[in-house]
N, C-alpha and C positions, 0 to 999 in steps of 0.2 A: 602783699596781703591786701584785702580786700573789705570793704562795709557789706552784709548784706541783711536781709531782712528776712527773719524766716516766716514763709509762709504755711508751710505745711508740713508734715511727715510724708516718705514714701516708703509702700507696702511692696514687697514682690516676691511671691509664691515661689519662684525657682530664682535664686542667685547663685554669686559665687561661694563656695564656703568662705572666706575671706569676712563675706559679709555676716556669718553666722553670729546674734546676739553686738552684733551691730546698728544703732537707730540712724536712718539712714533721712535728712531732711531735703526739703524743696527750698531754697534761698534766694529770694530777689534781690541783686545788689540794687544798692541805692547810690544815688551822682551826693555830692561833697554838701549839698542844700537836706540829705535824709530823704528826697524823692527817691521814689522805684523807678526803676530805667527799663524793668520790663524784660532783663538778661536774667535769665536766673538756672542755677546750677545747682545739683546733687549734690549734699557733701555729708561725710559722717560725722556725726554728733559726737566729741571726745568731752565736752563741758557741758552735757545737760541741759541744755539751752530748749525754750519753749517757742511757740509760736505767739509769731510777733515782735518778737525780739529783734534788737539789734545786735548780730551778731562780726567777729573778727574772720575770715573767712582766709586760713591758707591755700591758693588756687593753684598749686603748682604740686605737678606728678611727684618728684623725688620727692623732694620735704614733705607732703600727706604720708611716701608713705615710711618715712623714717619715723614722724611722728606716732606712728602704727606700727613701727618696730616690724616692716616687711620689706625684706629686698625687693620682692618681685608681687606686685599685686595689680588689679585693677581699680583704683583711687589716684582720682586726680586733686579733688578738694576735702578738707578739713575743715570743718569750727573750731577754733583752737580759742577762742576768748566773747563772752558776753559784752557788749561796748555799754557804758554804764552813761558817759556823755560826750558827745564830739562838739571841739573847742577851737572854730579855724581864727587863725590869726591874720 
C-alpha cells in the first residue's frame, strides 16, 4: 500500500462499464516527509475521500480488484482508507 494525495477527480465520457457509477480520482503519492513526488495514479474511490486528502492507496491489480469484488477487470489502484495522521518512528 501506498500514501497519496488526492489531487483531483477524473472525468471520462466513454469507459469501461466496470467503471459505470464509479468515482474515479487523480492521486499524487507522497515520499515518507507528506511531500508529492510528482507520481501520480488513477484509482477508484471505495471511501469517499475528497480532494486534498491524504489518502491509503492499494496499488496492486489483483487485491483493487477483489476489493471490487471482480475477477477480471481493468483497475489497478484503489483508495481503500482516508490517513487521518502519519507517525514515523
Amino acid at each position: 500500500m501506498k500514501i497519496a494525495r488526492v489531487a483531483g477527480t477524473v472525468v471520462s465520457t466513454i469507459s469501461a462499464p466496470v467503471f459505470d457509477g464509479q468515482r474515479l480520482l487523480l492521486c499524487d503519492y507522497v515520499d515518507p516527509s507528506g511531500e508529492p513526488t510528482g507520481d501520480y495514479v488513477i484509482a477508484v474511490d471505495v471511501v469517499d475521500a475528497g480532494a486534498g486528502e491524504t489518502v491509503l492507496i492499494l496499488d496492486e491489480g489483483n487485491g483493487a480488484r477483489q476489493i471490487m469484488e471482480m475477477k477480471v477487470a481493468p483497475i489497478r489502484a484503489v483508495v481503500v482508507g482516508v490517513v487521518d495522521e502519519v507517525e514515523m518512528a
